[in-house]
C-alpha positions as MATLAB code, in Angstrom:
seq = 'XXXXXXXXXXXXXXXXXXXXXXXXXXXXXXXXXXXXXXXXXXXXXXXXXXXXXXXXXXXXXXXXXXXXXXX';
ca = [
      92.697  -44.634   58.065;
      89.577  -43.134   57.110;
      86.677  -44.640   57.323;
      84.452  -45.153   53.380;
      80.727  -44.311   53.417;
      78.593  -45.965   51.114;
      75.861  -44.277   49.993;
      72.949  -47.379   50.254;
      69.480  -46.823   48.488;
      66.081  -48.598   48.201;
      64.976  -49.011   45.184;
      60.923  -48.357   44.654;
      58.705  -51.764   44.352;
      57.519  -52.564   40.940;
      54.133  -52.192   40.057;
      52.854  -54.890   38.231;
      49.990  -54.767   35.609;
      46.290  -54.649   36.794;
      45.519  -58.396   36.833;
      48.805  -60.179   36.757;
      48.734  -62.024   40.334;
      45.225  -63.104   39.551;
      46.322  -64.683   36.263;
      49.691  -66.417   38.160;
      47.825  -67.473   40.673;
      44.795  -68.816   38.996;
      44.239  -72.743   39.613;
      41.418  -75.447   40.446;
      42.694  -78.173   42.379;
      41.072  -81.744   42.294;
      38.222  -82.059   44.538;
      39.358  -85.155   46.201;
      42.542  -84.700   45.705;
      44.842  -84.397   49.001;
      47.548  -83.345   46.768;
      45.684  -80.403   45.110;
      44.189  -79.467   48.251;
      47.245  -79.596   50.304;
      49.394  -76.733   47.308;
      45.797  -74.956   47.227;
      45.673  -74.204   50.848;
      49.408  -73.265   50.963;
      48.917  -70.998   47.754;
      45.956  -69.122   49.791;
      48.013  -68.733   53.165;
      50.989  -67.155   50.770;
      48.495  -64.905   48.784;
      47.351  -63.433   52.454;
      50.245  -62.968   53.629;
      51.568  -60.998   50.247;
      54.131  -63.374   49.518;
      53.300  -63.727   45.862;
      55.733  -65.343   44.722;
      55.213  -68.440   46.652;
      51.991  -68.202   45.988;
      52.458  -68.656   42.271;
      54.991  -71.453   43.107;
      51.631  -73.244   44.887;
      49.709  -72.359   42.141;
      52.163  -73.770   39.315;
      52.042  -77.018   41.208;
      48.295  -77.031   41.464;
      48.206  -76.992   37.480;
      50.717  -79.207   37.132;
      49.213  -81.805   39.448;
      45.543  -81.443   38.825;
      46.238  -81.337   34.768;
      48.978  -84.038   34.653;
      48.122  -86.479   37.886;
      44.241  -86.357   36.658;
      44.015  -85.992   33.288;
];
């Protein structure tokens, strides 16, 4: 029995528009807010490490938090 060969292939990242992580991951968390500051902090470790994606997730719950929790 022969043996099948897959050809496997990468494909390229995609480049997302000029701007577009600064808008997902735009936020202002509450001052005093343990909450806020807690996501915020988490959000800035994810950003430096290049996982954006979490990042954003951080970020979402900062604006969800700050603007529902505080308002």
């Amino acid at each position: 029995m022969a043996a099948t060969r897959h050809k496997t292939t990468q494909e390229q990242p995609i480049e997302l528009p000029t701007g577009l992580n600064a808008w997902l991951l735009d936020c202002a968390p509450v001052r005093d807010c343990a909450t806020c500051q807690s996501e915020y902090q988490l959000r800035n470790a994810a950003e430096k490490r290049g996982d954006i994606t979490q990042a954003a997730k951080h970020a979402t719950s900062v604006r969800d938090h700050a603007g529902g929790a505080h308002s």
